[in-house]
N, C-alpha and C positions, 0 to 999 in steps of 0.2 A: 278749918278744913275746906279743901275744893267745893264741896255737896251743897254745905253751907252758904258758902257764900255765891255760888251757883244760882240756892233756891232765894236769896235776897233778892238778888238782881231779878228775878223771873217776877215776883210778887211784886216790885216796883215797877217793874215794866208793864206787867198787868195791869197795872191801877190805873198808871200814867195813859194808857195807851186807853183804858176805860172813860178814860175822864175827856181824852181829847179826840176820841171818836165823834160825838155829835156838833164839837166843834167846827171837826171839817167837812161832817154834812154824811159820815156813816152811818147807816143805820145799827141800834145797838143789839137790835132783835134779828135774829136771822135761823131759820126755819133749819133744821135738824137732819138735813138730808144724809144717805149714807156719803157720799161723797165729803157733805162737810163736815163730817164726825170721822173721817179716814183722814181726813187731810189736816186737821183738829190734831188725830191721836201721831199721826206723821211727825208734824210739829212741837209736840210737847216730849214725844219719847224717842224719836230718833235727831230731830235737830237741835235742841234742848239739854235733852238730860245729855243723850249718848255724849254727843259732840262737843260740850263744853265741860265736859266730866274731862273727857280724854283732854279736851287741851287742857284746863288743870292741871290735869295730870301728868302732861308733859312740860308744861311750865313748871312746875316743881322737880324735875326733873334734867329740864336740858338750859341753855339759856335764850329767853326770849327774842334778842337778836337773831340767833340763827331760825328759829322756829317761825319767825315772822312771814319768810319767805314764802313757805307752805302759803300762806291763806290765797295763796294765789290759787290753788288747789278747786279752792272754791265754787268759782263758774263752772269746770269740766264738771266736780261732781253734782252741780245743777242738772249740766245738761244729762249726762249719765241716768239721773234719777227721771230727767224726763222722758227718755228713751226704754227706760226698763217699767215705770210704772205707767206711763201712759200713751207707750210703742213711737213717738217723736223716730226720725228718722235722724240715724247720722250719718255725717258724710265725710268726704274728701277734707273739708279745710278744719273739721273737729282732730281729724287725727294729726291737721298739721298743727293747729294748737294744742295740743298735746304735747307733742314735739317740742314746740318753743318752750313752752311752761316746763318740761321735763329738764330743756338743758338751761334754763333759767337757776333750777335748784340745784343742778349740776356745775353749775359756775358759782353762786354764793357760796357754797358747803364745800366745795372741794379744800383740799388741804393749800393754807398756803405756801407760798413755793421761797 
């Protein structure tokens, strides 16, 4: 199932990512602030579970060729979420990538002819 193997990957990547922190000179101790227990709980339950549940979930559902295009998605809702959670300003040339990215998926996906 998607969850499963979801949570594998999560726990390897933890370990992995545990072990090669001090490597690159991270500290592996880092002080508990609200911030970093928001940004912590961000990461584990909305970019994590939510977001790799659903793609799962749509990969078992549609086929991954066409769904690949999406991840271009990506950036905008970076920036999105910087704007909503930590008031970032947008502008002029986010709405025009938007734009591109929108007829980007509109050009993969359309029917073809």
């Amino acid at each position: 199932p998607p969850t499963l193997t979801l949570q594998y990957q999560l726990v390897v990547s933890a370990a992995l990512l545990l072990l090669a922190s001090p490597l690159l000179g991270e500290p592996l101790a880092v002080s508990l602030t609200p911030v970093v227990a928001a940004s912590f709980l961000y990461q584990v339950a909305g970019i994590a579970f939510v977001s790799y549940t659903a793609w799962f979930w749509l990969v078992s559902r549609y086929s991954a060729s066409r769904l690949a295009a999406f991840s271009f998605l990506t950036p905008i809702f970076g920036v999105l979420a910087g704007a909503l959670l930590l008031g970032e300003r947008l502008g002029s040339l986010f709405a025009l990538a938007v734009l591109l990215v929108a007829a980007g998926l509109w050009l993969v996906n359309r029917p073809a002819r």
